[in-house]
DOZA-818722 format. One line per 4 residues: number of its first residue (from 0); their letters; for each residue y, x, z of C-alpha. Coordinates in steps of 0.25 Angstrom, whole numbers, plus 5000, padded with zeros to 4 digits. Layout:
BEGIN
NUM	a	Y X Z | ...;
//
This chain:
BEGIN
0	xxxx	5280 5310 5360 | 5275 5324 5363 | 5259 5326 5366 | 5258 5329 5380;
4	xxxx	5254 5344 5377 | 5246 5349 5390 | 5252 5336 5399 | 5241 5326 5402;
8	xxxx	5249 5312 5401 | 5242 5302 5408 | 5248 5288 5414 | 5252 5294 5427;
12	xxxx	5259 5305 5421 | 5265 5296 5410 | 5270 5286 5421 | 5276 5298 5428;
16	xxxx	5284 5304 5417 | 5289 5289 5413 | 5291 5284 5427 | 5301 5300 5428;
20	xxxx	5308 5299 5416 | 5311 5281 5419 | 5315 5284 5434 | 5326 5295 5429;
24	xxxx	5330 5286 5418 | 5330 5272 5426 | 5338 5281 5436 | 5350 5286 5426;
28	xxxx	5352 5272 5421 | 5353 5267 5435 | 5362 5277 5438 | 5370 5276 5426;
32	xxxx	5372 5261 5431 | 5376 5265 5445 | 5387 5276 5438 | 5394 5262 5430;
36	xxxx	5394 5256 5444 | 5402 5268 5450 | 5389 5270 5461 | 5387 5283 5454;
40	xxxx	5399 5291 5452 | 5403 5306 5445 | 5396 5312 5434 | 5385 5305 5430;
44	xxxx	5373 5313 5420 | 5361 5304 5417 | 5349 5308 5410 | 5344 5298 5401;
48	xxxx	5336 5304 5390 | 5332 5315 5397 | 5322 5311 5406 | 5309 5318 5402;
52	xxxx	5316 5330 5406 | 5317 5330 5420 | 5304 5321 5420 | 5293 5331 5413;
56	xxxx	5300 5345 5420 | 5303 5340 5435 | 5288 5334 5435 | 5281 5348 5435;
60	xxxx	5288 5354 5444 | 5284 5358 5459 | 5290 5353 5472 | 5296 5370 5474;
64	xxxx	5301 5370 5460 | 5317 5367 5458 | 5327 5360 5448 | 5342 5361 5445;
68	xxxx	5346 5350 5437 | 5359 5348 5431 | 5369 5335 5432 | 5360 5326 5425;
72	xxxx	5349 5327 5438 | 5345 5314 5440 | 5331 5315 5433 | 5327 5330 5437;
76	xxxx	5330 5324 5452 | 5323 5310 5451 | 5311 5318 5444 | 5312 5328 5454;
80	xxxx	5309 5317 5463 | 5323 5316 5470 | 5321 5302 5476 | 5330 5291 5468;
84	xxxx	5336 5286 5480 | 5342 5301 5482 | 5346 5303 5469 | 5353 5289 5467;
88	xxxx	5359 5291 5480 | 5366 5304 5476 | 5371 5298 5464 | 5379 5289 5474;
92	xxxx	5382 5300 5483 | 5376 5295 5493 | 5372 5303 5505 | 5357 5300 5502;
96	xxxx	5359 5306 5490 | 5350 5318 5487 | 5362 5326 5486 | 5367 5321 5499;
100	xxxx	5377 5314 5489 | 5384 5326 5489 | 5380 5329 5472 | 5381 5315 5464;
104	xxxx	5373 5312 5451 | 5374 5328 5448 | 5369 5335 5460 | 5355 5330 5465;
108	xxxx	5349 5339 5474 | 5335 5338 5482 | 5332 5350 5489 | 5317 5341 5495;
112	xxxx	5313 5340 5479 | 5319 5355 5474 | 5330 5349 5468 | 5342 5358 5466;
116	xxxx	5352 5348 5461 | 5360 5345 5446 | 5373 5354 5443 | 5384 5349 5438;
120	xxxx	5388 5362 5432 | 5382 5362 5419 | 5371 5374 5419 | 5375 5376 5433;
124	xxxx	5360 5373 5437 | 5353 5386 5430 | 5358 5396 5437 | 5355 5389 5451;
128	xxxx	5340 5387 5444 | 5339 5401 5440 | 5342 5405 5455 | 5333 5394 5461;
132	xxxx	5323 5401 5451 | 5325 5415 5456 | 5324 5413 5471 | 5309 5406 5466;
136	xxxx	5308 5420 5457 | 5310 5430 5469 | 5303 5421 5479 | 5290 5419 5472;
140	xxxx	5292 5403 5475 | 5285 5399 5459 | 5294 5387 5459 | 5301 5383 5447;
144	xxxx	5315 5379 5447 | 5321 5371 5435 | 5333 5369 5428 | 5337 5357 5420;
148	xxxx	5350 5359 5413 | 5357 5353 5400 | 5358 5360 5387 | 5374 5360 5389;
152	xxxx	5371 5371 5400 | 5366 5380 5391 | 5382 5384 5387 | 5383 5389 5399;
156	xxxx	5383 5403 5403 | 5376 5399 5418 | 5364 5396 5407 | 5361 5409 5402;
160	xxxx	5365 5417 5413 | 5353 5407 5419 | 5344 5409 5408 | 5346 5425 5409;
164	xxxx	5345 5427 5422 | 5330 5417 5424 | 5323 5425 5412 | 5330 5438 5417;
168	xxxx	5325 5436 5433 | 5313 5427 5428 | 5316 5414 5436 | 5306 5401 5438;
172	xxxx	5314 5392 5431 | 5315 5380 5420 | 5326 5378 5412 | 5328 5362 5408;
176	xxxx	5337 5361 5396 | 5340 5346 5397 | 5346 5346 5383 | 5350 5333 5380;
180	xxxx	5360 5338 5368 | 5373 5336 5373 | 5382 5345 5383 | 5386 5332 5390;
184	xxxx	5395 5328 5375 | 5394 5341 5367 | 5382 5342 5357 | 5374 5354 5361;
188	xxxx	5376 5358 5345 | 5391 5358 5347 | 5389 5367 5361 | 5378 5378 5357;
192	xxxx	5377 5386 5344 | 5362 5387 5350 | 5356 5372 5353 | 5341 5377 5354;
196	xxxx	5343 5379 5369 | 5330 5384 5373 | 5332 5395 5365 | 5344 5399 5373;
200	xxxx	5336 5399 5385 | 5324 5408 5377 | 5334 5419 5373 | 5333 5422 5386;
204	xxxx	5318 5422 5385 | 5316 5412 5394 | 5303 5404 5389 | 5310 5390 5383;
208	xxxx	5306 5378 5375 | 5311 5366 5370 | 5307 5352 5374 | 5308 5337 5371;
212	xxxx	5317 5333 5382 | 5313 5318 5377 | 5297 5319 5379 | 5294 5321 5392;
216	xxxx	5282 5327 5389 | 5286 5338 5383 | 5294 5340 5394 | 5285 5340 5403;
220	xxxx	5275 5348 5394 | 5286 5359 5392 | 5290 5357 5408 | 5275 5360 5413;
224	xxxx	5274 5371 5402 | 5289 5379 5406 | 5283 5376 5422 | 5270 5383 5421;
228	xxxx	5277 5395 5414 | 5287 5397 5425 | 5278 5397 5435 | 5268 5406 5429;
232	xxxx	5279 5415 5425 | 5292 5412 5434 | 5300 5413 5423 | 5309 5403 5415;
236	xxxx	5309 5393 5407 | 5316 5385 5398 | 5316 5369 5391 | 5325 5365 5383;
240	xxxx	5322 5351 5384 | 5329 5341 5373 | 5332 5328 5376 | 5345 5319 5377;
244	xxxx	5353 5311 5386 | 5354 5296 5383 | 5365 5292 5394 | 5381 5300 5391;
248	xxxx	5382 5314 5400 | 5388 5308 5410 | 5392 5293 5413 | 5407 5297 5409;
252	xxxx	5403 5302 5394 | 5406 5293 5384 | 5395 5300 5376 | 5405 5301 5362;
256	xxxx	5397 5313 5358 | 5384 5306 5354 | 5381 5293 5346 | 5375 5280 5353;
260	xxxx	5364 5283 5343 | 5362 5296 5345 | 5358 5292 5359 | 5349 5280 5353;
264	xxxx	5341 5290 5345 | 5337 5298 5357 | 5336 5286 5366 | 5325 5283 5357;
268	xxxx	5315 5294 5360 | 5321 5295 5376 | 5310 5302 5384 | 5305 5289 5391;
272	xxxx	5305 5281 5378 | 5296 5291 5371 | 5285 5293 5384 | 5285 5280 5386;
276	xxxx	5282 5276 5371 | 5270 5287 5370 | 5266 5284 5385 | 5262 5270 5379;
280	xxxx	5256 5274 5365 | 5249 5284 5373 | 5242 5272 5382 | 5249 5278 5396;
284	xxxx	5259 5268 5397 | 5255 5257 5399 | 5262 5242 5398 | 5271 5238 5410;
288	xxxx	5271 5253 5414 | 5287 5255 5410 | 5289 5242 5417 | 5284 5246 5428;
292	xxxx	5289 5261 5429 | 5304 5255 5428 | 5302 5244 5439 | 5298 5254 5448;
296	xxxx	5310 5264 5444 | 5320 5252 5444 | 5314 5250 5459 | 5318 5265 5464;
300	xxxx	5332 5265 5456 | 5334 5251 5463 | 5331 5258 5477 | 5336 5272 5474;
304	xxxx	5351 5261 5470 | 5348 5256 5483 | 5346 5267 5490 | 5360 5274 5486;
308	xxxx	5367 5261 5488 | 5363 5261 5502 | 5364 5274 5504 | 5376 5281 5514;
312	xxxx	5387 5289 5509 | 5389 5303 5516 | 5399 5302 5526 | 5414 5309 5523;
316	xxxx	5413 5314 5535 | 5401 5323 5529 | 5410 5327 5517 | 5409 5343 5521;
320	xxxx	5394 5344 5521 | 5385 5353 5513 | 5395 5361 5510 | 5390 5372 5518;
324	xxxx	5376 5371 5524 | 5376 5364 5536 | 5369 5374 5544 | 5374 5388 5546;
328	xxxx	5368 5399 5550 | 5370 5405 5564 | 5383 5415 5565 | 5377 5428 5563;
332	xxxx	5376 5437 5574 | 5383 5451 5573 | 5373 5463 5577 | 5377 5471 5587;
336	xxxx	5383 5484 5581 | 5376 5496 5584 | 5387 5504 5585 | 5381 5514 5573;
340	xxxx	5390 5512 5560 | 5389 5516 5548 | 5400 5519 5536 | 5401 5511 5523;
344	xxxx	5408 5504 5514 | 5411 5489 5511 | 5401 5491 5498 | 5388 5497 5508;
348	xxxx	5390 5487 5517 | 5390 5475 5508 | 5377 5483 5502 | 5371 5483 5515;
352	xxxx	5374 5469 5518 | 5366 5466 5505 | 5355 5475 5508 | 5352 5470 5521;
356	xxxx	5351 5458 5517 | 5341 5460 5508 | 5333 5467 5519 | 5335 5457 5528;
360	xxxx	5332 5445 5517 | 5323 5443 5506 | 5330 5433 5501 | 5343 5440 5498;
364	xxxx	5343 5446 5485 | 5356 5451 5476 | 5362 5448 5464 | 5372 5452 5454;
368	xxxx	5377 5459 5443 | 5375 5473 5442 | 5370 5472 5458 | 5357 5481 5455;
372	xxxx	5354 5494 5449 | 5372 5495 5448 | 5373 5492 5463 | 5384 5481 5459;
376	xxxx	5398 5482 5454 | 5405 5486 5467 | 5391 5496 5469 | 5385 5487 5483;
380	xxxx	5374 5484 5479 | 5369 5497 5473 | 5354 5503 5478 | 5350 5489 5482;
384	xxxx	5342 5484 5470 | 5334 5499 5473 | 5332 5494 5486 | 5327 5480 5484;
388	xxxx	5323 5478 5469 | 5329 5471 5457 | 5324 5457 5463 | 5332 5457 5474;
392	xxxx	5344 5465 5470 | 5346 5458 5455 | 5356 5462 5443 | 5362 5450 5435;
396	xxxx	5367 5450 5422 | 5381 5444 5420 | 5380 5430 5424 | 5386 5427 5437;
400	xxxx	5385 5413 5438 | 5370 5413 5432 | 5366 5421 5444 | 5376 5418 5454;
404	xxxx	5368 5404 5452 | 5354 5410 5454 | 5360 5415 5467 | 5363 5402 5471;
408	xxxx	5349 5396 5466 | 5343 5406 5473 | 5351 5404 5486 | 5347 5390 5485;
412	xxxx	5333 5393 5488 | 5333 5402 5498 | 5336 5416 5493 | 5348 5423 5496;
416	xxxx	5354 5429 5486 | 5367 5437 5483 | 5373 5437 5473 | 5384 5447 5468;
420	xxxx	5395 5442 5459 | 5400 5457 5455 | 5416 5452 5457 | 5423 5440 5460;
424	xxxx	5428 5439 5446 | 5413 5437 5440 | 5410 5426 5451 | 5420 5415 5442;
428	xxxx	5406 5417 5432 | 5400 5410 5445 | 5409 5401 5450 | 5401 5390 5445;
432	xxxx	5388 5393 5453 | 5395 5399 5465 | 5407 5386 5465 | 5397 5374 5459;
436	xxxx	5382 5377 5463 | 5382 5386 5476 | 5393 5379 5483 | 5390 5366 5481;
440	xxxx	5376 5365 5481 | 5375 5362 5495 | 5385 5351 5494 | 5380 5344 5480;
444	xxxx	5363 5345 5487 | 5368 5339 5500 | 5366 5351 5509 | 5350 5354 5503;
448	xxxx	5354 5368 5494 | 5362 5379 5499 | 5365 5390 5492 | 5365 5403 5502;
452	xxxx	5370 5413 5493 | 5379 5425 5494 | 5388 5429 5483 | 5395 5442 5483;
456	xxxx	5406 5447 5475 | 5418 5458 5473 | 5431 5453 5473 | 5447 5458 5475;
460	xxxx	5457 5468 5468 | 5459 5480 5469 | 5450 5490 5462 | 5459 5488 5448;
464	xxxx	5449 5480 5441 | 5459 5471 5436 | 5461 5455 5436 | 5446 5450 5430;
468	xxxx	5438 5459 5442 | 5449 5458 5453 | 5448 5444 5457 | 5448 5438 5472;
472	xxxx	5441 5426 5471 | 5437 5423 5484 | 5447 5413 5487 | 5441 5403 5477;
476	xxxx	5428 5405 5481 | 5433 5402 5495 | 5438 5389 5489 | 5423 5382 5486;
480	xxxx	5418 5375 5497 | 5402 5379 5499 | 5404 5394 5498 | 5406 5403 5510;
484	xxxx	5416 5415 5506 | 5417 5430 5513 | 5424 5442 5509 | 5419 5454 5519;
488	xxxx	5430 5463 5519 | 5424 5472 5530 | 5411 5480 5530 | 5407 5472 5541;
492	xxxx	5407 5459 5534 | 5404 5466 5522 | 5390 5471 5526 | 5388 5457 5537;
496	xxxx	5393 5446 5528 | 5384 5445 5518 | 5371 5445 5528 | 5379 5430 5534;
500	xxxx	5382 5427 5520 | 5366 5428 5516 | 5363 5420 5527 | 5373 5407 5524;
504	xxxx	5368 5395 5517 | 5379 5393 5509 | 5385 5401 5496 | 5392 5415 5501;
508	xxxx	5403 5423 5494 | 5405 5436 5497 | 5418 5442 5492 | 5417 5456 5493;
512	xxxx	5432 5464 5488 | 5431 5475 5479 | 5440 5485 5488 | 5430 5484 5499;
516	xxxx	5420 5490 5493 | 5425 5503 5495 | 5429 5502 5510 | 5421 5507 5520;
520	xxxx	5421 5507 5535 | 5409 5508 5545 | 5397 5497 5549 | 5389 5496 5561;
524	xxxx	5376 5500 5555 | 5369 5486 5562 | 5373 5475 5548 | 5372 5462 5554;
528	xxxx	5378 5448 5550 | 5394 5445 5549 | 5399 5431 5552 | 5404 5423 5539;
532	xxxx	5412 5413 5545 | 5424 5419 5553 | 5436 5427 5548 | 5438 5441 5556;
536	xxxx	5449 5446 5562 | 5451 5459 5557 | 5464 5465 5567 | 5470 5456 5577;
540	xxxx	5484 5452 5579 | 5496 5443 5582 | 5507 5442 5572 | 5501 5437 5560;
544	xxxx	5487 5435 5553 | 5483 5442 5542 | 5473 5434 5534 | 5463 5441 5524;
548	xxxx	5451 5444 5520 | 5441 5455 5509 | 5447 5465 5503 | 5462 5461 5510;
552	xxxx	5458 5463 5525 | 5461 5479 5525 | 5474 5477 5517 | 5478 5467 5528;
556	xxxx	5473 5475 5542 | 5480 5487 5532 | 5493 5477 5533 | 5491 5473 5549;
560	xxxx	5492 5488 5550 | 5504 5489 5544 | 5510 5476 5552 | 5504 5482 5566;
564	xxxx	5515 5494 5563 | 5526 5484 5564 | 5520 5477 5574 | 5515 5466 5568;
568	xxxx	5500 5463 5572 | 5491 5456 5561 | 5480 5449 5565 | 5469 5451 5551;
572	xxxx	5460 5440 5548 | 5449 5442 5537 | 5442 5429 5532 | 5431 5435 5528;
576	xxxx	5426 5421 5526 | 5434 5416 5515 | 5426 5402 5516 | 5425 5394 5524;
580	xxxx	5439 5401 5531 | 5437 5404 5546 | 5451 5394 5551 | 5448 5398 5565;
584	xxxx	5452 5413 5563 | 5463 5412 5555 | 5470 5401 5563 | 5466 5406 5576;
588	xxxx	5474 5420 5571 | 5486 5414 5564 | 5488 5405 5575 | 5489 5418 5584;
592	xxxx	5496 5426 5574 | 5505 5414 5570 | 5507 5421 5556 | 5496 5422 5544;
596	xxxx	5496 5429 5532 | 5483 5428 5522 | 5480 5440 5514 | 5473 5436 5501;
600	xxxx	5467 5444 5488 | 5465 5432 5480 | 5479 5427 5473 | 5487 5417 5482;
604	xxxx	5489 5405 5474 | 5475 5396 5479 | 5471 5407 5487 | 5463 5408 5500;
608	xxxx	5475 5412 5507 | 5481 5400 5504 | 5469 5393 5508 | 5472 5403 5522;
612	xxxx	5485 5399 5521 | 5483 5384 5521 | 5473 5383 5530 | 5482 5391 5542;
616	xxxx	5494 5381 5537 | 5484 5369 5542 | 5478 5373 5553 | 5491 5385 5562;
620	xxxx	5502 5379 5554 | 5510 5377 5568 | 5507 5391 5572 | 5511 5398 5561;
624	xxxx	5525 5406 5563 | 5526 5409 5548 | 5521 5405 5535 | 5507 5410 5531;
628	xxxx	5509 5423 5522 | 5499 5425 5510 | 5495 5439 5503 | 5489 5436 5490;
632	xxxx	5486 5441 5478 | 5496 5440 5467 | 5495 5430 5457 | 5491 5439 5445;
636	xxxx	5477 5444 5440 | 5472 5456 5447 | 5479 5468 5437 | 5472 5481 5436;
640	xxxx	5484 5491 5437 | 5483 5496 5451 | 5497 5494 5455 | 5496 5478 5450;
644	xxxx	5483 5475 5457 | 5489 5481 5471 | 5502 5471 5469 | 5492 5461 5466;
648	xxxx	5484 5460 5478 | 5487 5459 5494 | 5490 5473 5499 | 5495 5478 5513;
652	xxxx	5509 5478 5511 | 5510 5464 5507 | 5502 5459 5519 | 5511 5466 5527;
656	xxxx	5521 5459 5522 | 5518 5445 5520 | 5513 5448 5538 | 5528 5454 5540;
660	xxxx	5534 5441 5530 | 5524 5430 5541 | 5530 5439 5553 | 5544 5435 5547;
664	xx	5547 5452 5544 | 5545 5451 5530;
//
């Protein structure tokens, strides 16, 4: 056993750490009962071994300070002081669960106790900490946030953009490296040329150290020392804390990778064994002390059992909920024009969007590659980082999902930020945050975190830029429940979107098409808020609806055009909103009109125009005098030769056509 360094140890504070470290392990072993029983279902992640880990850091932390924990959470939430009754409850999915029972045994939240949940995604936790981290950075706040994470994590690239980006923006936070030797069966010598993980972290120049993760001493000794240092600094820090699990990853590994006495060995100098045994040659532990610790535990696992037992399922009824947040802003109101316009382009008036709402908001600031001193990729953002500083306007390196996530941490505590994913293409680097962490975390923390941000990003063809940079993605992002989805294709929304969009609680996408950068037209000089949550109706008419949206609207009022010559008139709906889709317009319209056609860049097999499609096939089936028509893209990768690319994406002619083919005069 270590010395206790500058750590006083008396007989409280001995009783303390063993009652922590008992409770977490008494509470796995109960747990791991209730899982052979089938009262606790799914993955399952215990933490035998490791409990000196959570039990020396979580101690010394302040009610303000934060943790993100991984799948393996139950200790970091009982020594958070999560109440065991909550906590078993969740793992029953109860609905007094302290996820609402909406997470399981990997997603504890707590908003009461700072307590921002496990992830299942491996290393999906950091960047969310770095964001968390960053919001305390820009606010002043001096709380800490902490990250507690295995060493399997560190293969993934969400680690060091995360590492990068804390040292590189100078971010409160604790890095916890839980590493307990195995990626849940891969020795972590088969997985890493570089096992010294704490070095991986200093290369970054992070200040880091490695602990006993079995002495709970050390730990707390090293978890005071790394504390005080962020504070006084506001800067990272990093433990590597050895240590070992005793139980299998999960309760459906077989645990073939390692021998039974393997496990014997390290059972033998387990965290609780080895303070106990010095506690009592150092006299502060005295006999019946354990006895009586464990009685008392075994009382609160009885009740917290009872307590889940008892507890009420949610209703089915109540399935939809916390998916969005529950309470909504009020629908903007629309200044009064003041009849003074002004001329611009889509690209000004997405930039004065931005732009005022950093004059309107401290909170709001911007972030993305290259949107600084280069003004952005499509130019939108240039002049502002003059205008309000490099903390407010801040360039990334090349990590989209290591930033996207601090986005969505700092979201999470009340800043605002946008973020700007240079093209549609480089948002799949962050599909994992965007998809796992900023849709869901309302649903998995029962309604207690939201995450309003604003993600914006170039998508569509047409600028020759060839299959990798010529994507239209929005259809997919459309398809993830917990996201709200737009794509401005007037100034207009371009320039009054984004105000709505910054006031929403929930995760906003802003698709913004690369061809209507360039298209300029005239503003009423008085900006105000545009409503994200109707589609417009761009030209009226009888005959047939054209259905569309982005960078398609002026190819299909272009094509109503051509169909008003021949008498035909096209009523043109643009979605705007491409999620959640506004029912009551387009039904409303093809029930008039009688004749649909949907106008869509993305490629038609699983694409939103088939969702269109379907949706009007339910709801104006006995209406419809034809067939809804689809214009899509063609089922190839964007080429670059201008010719190819035209023939590959929806132009007039063929809208015209496909309206003429629903009119039967094709």
């Amino acid at each position: 056993m270590s010395r206790p360094d500058k750590i006083r140890l008396s007989r409280e504070h001995v009783l303390e750490m063993l009652a922590s470290m008992l409770r977490i392990r008494k509470f796995e072993d109960k747990c791991a009962e209730l899982y052979t029983r089938e009262k606790i279902r799914g993955f399952l992640h215990l933490y035998d071994g490791e409990e000196a880990i959570a039990a020396g850091v979580v101690r010394h932390l302040a009610p303000e300070d934060r943790i993100v924990a991984t799948y393996r959470e139950h200790g970091h939430a009982l020594a958070r002081g999560v109440p065991m009754p909550a906590v078993m409850a969740e793992m029953y999915g109860k609905a007094a669960g302290c996820s609402g029972g909406r997470g399981g045994s990997m997603h504890l939240f707590d908003a009461a106790r700072n307590f921002y949940g496990g992830n299942a995604i491996v290393g999906g936790g950091l960047p969310l900490a770095g964001g968390l981290a960053l919001a305390d950075a820009m606010t002043g706040s001096g709380a800490v946030t902490v990250c507690f994470f295995g060493e399997g994590a560190v293969a993934e690239g969400e680690f060091h953009e995360t590492m990068n980006l804390a040292q590189l923006w100078k971010v409160p936070v604790l890095f916890v490296c839980e590493n307990n030797g195995y990626a849940m069966g891969t020795a972590l010598s088969r997985s890493e040329a570089e096992t010294d993980i704490h070095a991986k972290a200093a290369s970054y120049g992070i200040p880091s150290e490695v602990v006993d993760g079995m002495d709970v001493v050390a730990v707390e000794t090293a978890a005071r020392r790394a504390l005080a240092a962020i504070r006084e600094s506001a800067h990272p820090y990093f433990l590597e804390c050895r240590t070992y699990r005793f139980r299998a990853h999960s309760m459906f590994d077989a645990q073939l990778y390692r021998d039974k006495d393997e496990v014997e060995t390290w059972r033998k100098k387990g965290p609780i064994v080895r303070f106990r045994d010095w506690a009592q040659s150092a006299g502060l532990l005295h006999d019946g002390d354990m006895a009586a610790l464990e009685a008392q535990i075994d009382a609160e696992i009885a009740e917290a059992v009872d307590f889940a037992e008892g507890a009420d399922w949610e209703p089915v009824e109540d399935l939809a909920r916390h998916v969005m947040a529950e309470e909504r802003p009020a629908p903007p109101e629309t200044p009064e024009p003041s009849g003074q316009t002004v001329e611009m382009t889509y690209r000004e008036a997405v930039k004065q969007a931005i732009r005022d709402a950093m004059l309107r908001d401290d909170r709001v600031f911007l972030m993305g590659e290259d949107v600084g001193a280069y003004g952005g990729c499509y130019a939108v953002t240039k002049g502002l980082m003059a205008e309000f500083g490099e903390d407010r306007i801040r360039d990334t390196p090349l990590s989209e999902s290591g930033f996207t996530g601090f986005g969505i941490g700092a979201s999470a505590v009340g800043m605002r930020p946008i973020v700007e994913l240079m093209t549609v293409n480089f948002s799949l680097l962050a599909l994992d945050q965007i998809m796992n962490t900023a849709a869901t975390l309302r649903h998995m923390s029962g309604g207690q975190f939201g995450v309003p941000l604003v993600i914006r990003m170039a998508t569509g063809a047409g600028k020759q830029l060839a299959a990798q940079h010529s994507h239209s993605l929005e259809g997919w992002y459309a398809h993830i429940p917990g996201l709200k989805v737009l794509a401005p294709a007037t100034l207009e929304d371009a320039r009054g979107m984004l105000w709505t969009a910054l006031e929403d609680p929930d995760p906003v996408l802003i698709f913004e098409n690369v061809m209507l950068y360039n298209r300029s037209g005239v503003l009423d000089t008085v900006a105000g808020p545009v409503d994200i949550d109707r589609a417009a109706i761009r030209r009226p008419g009888r005959d047939v609806t054209l259905i569309t949206y982005g960078g398609s609207l002026y190819k299909t009022l272009e094509a109503a055009e051509v169909l008003s010559t021949e008498g035909i008139e096209a009523e043109v709906i643009d979605l705007r909103v491409l999620r959640p889709l506004d029912d009551a317009t387009i039904m409303a319209s093809v029930g008039r009109t009688r004749r649909a056609v949907v106008v869509d860049e993305g490629w038609r097999t699983g694409s939103l125009s088939a969702e269109v499609s379907a949706r009007i096939t339910e709801q104006v089936f006995w209406r419809l005098d034809a067939p809804v028509g689809r214009v899509c893209s063609a089922e190839v990768p964007i080429p670059y030769p201008k010719h190819l690319e035209d023939a590959a994406i929806p132009q007039v002619p063929a809208i015209v056509a496909a309206a003429r083919a629903a009119l039967g005069k094709g």
